[in-house]
C-alpha positions in Angstrom: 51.8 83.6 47.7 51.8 83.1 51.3 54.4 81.5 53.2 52.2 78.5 54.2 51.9 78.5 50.6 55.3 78.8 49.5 56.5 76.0 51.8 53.7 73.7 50.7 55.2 73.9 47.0 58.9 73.4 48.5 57.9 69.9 49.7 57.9 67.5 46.6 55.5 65.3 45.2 55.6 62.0 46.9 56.5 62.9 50.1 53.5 66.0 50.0 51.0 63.0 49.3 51.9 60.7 52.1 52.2 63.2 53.9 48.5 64.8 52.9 47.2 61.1 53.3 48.5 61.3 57.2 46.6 64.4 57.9 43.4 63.0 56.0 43.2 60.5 58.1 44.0 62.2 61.2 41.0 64.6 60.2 39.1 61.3 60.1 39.9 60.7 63.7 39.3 64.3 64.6 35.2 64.0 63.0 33.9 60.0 63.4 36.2 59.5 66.9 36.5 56.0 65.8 38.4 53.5 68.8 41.6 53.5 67.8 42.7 50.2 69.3 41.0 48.4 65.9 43.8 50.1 63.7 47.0 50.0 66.1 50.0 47.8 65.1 48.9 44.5 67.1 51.3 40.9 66.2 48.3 39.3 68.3 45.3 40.3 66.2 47.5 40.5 62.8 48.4 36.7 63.0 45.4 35.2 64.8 42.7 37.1 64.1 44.3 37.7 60.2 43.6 41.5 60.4 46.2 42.3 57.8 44.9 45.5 57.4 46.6 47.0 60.3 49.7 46.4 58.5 49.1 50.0 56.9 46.3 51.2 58.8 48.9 51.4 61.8 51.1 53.6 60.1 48.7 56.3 58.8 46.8 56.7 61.6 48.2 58.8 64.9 47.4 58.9 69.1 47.1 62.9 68.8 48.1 66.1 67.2 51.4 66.5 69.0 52.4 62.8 67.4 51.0 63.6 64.1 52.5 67.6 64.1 56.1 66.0 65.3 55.8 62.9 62.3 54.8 64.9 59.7 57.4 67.8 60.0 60.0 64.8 60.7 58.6 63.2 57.2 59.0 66.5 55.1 62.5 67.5 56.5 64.1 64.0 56.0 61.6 62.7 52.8 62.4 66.2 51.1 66.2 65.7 51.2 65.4 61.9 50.5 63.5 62.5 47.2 65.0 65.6 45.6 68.9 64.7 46.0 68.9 61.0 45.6 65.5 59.1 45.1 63.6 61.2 42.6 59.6 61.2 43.1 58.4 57.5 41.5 61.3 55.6 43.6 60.4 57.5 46.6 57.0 56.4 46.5 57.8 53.0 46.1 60.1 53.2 49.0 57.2 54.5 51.6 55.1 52.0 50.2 57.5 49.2 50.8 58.5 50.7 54.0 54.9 50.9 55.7 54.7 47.4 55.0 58.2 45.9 55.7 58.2 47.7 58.7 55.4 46.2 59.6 56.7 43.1 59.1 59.2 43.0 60.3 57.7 43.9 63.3 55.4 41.2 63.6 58.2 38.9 62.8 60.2 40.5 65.5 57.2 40.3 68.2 56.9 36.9 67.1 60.7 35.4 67.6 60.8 37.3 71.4 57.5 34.7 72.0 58.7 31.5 70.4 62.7 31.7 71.9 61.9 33.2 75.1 58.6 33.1 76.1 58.3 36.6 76.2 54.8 38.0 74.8 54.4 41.4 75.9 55.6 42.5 72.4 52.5 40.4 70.9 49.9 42.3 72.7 51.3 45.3 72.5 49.4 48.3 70.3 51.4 50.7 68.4 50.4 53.4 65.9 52.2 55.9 63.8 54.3 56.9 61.0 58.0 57.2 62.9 58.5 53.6 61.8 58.7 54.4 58.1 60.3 57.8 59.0 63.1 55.9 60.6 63.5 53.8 57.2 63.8 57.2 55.9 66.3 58.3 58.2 68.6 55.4 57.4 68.3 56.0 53.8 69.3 59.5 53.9 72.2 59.5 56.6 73.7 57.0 54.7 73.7 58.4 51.3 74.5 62.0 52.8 78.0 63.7 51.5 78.1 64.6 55.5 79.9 62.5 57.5 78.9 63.4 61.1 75.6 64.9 62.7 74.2 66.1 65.8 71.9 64.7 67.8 69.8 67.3 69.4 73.3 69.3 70.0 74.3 66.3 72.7 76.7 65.2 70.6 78.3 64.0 67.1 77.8 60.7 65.7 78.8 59.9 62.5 76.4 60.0 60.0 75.9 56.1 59.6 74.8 55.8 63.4 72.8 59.2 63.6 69.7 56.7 63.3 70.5 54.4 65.8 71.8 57.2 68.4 68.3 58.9 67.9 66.6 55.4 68.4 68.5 55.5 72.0 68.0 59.2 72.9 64.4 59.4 71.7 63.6 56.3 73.9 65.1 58.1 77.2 63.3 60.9 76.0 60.2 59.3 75.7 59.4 55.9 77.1 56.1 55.6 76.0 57.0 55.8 72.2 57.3 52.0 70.4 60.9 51.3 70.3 60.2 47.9 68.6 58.5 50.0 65.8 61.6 52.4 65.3 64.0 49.2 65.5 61.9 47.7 62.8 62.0 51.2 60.6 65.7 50.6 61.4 66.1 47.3 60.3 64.2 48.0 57.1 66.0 50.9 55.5 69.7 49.4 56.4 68.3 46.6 54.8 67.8 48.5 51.6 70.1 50.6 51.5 72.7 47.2 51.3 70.6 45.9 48.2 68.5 42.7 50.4 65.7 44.1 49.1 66.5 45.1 46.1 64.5 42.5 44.3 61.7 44.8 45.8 62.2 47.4 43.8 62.9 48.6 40.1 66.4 49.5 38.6 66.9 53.1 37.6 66.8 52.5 33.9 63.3 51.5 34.3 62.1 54.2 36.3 63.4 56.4 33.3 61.5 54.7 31.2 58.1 54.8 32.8 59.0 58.7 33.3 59.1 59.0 29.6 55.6 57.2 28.7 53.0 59.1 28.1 50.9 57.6 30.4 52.5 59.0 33.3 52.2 62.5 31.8 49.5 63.6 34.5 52.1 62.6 37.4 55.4 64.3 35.7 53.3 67.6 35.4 52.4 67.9 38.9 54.0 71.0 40.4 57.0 69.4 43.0 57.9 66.0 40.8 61.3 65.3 40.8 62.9 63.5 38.1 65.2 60.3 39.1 68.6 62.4 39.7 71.6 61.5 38.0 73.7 59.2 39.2 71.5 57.9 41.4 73.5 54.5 41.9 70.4 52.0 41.2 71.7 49.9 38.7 75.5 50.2 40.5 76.8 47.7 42.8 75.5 47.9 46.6 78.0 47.9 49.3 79.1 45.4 51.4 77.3 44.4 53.8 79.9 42.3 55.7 82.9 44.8 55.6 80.0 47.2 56.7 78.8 45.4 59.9 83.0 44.7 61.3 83.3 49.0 60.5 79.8 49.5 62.8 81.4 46.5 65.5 84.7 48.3 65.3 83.5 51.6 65.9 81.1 50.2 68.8 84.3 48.7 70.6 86.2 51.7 70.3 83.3 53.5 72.1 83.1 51.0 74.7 87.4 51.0 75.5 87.0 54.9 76.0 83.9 54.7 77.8 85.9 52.4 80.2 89.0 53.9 79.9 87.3 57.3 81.0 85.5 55.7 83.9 88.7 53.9 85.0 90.4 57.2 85.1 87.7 59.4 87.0 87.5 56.4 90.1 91.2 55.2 90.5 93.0 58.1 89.0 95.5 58.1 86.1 98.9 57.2 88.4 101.4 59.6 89.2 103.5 59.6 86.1 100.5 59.8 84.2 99.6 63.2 86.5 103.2 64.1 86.0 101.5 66.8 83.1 99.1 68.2 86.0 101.5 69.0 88.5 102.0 72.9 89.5 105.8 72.1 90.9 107.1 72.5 87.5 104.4 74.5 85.2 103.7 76.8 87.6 100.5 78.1 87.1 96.9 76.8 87.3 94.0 76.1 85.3 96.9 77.4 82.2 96.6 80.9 83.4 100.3 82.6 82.2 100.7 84.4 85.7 103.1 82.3 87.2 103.1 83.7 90.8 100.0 81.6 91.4 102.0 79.2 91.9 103.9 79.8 95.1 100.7 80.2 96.9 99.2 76.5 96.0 100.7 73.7 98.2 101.0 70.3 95.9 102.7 67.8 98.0 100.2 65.1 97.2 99.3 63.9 94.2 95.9 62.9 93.2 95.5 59.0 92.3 91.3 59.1 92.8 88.5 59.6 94.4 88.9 61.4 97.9 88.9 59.0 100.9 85.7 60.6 102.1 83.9 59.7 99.2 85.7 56.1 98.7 84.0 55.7 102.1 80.6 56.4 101.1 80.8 54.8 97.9 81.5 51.6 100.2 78.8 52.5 102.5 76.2 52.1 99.6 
């Protein structure tokens, strides 16, 4: 078996066929060229002109192979974790199925407020395409039922594990501006909303989806090579968490951020104070940078002590 092969059978089953139905469809671009403007994500056309199939059509189809190479490895890293450790293969199905069309929604509905409050219709006119919405949903899901508690985003630096999708949201947009931040925010929105039970109506309880895995007409899916039974413990029919307690920990640890932030920009313009410098000063230690050879210190002069910026640069920070 060759290891295109054997990494096609590691993927499993319900994230392989979204995943297959992404590339179909791109191969449909590839042979008819058809204008892709009449499948884009558009809250204009969708509520006036009652195209509603865009609602799906937007997340399937892609603006080139670099978008649709960079979504579908996305989709089989996170939906493989996703599905084997703690949705199983029927639920995660249902989850992309929901998710392309939530996100969508929720979209529309967002594009839609921005124009009735504010007068702002940019977001109305605007086409977007891709599958990063639902991958985002995806994202959400499987940070926050992870055992890890912190991640890295692209080795910048460590979030916990509960914001990794909202710090890649950020970095990805200063990354690349011309990807649809609305769309992420919805894919966002969607799988936080999930994962705290809102739409749990949506979706069936884990004693059901046992059941339909035992009946024999489901026999055909449960022998496919890369189905994954709904895993123990899964937490379905378990209470969800709070939702409240939830959003003041997220607040909390988004004022925290913010006093260091300032408390670190404070300290690099106006200086900490001389007390607070009292730990920096080579009088007493002796040597510098914490090098042990203490005859440095004789040769460094330290009558002043530093309280922030140099003078020189005060004065052209004034000038500007």
């Amino acid at each position: 078996m060759s290891r295109a092969a054997e990494a096609l059978a590691g993927i499993p089953l319900a994230t392989r066929c979204i995943m297959g139905l992404c590339i179909l469809t791109y191969a449909y671009q590839l042979l008819l060229d058809p204008p892709l403007h009449n499948y884009t994500m558009c809250p204009q056309n969708v509520l006036h002109k009652h195209e509603f199939y865009r609602i799906v059509t937007s997340s399937l189809f892609h603006g080139s192979l670099m978008h649709i190479g960079m979504n579908m490895m996305s989709t089989m890293a996170i939906g493989s974790m996703l599905e084997k450790k703690h949705l199983g293969t029927f639920m995660m199905g249902i989850t992309i199925l929901w998710g392309i069309i939530l996100t969508s929604a929720i979209y529309i509905l967002i594009a839609w407020l921005l124009l009735m409050v504010v007068g702002y219709n940019r977001m109305m006119l605007q086409h977007s395409l891709g599958f990063s919405g639902v991958i985002f949903q995806l994202s959400v899901m499987e940070s926050n039922l992870s055992p890890n508690r912190t991640r890295s985003v692209f080795g910048i630096m460590q979030v916990s594990s509960k914001m990794y999708p909202w710090a890649l949201l950020v970095v990805l947009q200063f990354v690349m501006p011309q990807i649809s931040f609305l769309g992420h925010l919805s894919g966002i929105l969607v799988g936080t909303l999930q994962y705290y039970g809102l739409f749990k109506f949506l979706f069936p309880s884990e004693s059901y989806l046992r059941e339909c895995e035992m009946s024999e007409r489901l026999a055909m899916i449960r022998s496919q090579p890369g189905y994954v039974v709904v895993p123990e413990g899964s937490g379905r029919d378990t209470a969800t968490p709070d939702i409240r307690s939830a959003i003041m920990r997220t607040l909390g640890s988004i004022a925290l951020f913010g006093s260091n932030l300032c408390e670190t920009v404070k300290v690099c313009i106006f200086g900490r104070g001389a007390e607070a410098n009292a730990n920096i000063q080579l009088g007493e230690i002796g040597a510098v940078w914490g090098s042990s050879d203490a005859s440095l210190s004789g040769d460094i002069e330290d009558d002043d002590e530093w309280v922030g910026l140099p003078m020189a640069i005060q004065r052209s920070t004034e000038e500007t």
